[in-house]
N, C-alpha and C positions, 0 to 999 in steps of 0.2 A: 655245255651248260649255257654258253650264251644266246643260243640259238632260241632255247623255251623261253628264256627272261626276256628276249625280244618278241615272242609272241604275247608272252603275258602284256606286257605294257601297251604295244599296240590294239587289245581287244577294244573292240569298241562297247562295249560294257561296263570294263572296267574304267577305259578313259571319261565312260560317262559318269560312274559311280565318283569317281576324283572329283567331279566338278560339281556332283552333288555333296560331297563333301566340303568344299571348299565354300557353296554356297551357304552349309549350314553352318558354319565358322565363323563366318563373316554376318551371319542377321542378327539383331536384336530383337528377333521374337520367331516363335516355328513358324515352319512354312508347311503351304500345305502344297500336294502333289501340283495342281495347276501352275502354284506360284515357281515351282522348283522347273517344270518342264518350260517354262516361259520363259526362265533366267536360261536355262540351258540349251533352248532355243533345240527343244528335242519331242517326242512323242511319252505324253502323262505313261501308258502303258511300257514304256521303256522305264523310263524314272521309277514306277514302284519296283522294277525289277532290279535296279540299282539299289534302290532304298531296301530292300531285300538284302541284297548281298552285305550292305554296309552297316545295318540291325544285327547282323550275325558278327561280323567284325568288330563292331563295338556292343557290346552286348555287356549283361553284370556279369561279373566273373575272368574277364576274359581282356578284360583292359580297364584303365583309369577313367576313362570318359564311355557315356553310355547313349546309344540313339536311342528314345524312344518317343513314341505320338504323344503330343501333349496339347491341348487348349486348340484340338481340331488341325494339329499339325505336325511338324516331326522336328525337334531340336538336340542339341545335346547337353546333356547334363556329366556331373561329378559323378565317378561311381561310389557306390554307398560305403566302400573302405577307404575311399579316401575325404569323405565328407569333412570330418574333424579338420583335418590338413587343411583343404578348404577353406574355412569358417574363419580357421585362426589369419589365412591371408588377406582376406577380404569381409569385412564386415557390412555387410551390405542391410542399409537400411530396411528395406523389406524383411529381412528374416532377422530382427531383431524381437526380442519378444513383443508380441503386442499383449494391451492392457485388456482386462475385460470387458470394458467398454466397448472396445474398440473389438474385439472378436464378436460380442453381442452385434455389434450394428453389422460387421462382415458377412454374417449368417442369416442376418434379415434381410441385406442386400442381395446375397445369392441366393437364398430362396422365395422371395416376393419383389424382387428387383425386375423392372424400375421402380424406384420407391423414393418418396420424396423425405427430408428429414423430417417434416411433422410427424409422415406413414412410421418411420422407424424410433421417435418420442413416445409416439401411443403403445408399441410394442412393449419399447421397454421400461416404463415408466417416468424418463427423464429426457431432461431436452439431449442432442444429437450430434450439437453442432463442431465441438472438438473433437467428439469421435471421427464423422463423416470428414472433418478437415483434416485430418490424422490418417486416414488411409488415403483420402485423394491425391496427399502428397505422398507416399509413399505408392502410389501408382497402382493399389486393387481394385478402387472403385474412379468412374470416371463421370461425369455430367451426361447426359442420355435426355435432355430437352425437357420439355416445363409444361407439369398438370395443369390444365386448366381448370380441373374443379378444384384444386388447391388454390386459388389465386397465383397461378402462374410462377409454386414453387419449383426452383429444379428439382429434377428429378436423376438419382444416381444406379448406376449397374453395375456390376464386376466388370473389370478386365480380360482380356486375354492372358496375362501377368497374372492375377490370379488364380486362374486356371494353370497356369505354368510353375507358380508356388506351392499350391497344393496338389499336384500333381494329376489332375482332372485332363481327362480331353473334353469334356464337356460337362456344362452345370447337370444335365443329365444323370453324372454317376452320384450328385449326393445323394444320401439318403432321402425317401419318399418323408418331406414333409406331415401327409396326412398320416405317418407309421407312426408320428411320434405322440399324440393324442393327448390328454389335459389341459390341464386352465392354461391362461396367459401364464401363470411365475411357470409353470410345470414344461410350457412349450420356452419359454427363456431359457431355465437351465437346460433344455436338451439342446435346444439351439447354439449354447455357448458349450455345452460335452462335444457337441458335432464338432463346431467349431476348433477345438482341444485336441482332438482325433488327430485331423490331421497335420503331414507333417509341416514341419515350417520352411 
């Protein structure tokens, strides 16, 4: 018996997937394959072969924590039976409900972002400015540089964190804007249904 457990540990696969592991443990945001083979100071094509093994290992169902691609990278997340448990230990600003306000401007921002708060006032009919300060601090939307034909308003985009909240690997998977069709109130409420959609 000791003889295979000595094999298993010494593979150099798995001693790599360890370290991918360990790497994704320790970040505050996913990483993507370059970033994990560069920490590992190993070959990208080995790494997704690790990352392989270690998606199946922690996968839904099959353990408490789950790998998967998120926001253009790979992290780990709660698995969804243990969510509840979760929540109740850590209440984490971000997944506190947000207002509707504030889900209206999040949805302008991910689908027309960069956009400046004037771009997201006209949208929704009202000024912007406690919404857009309300997610910036809670870390969805972040500063992305200043229109010049706005008189040199900022301008804001989604996060990475974002994308890791609602579970996107990229702004890519929302739905096709031009799908949702109607006036301005008509594209608002789809915009804040979208917005609802996803999880928190």
């Amino acid at each position: 018996m000791d003889r295979p457990l000595r094999l298993i540990a010494t593979n150099p696969v798995d001693r790599l997937a360890r370290t991918v592991e360990a790497l994704l443990v320790v970040a505050s945001q996913p990483l993507d394959v370059a970033e994990l083979a560069a920490a590992a100071d190993d070959e990208p094509e080995r790494v997704e072969t690790a990352l392989g093994l270690l998606a199946e290992r922690y996968r839904e169902g099959r353990s408490g924590v789950v790998l998967e691609r998120v926001a253009g990278g790979w992290a780990f997340r709660a698995a969804r039976e243990a969510a509840d448990a979760c929540a109740r230990l850590f209440e984490r600003p971000v997944q506190r409900g947000l207002s509707g306000a504030a889900l209206e401007t999040l949805a302008i921002v991910a689908y027309l972002g960069p956009c400046t708060r004037p771009d997201i006032a006209r949208i929704r009919g009202v000024a912007a400015d406690s919404a857009v300060a309300g997610l910036v601090e809670r870390g969805l939307i972040a500063e992305a540089g200043r229109d010049d034909a706005a008189g040199g308003a900022v301008r804001y985009r989604t996060t990475p964190l974002f994308e890791r909240v609602f579970g996107l690997e990229s702004l890519s998977e929302l739905p096709r804007l031009d799908d949702l069709g109607g006036d301005a109130d008509e594209i608002r409420e789809r915009l804040h249904a979208v917005a609802e959609k996803r999880p928190a």
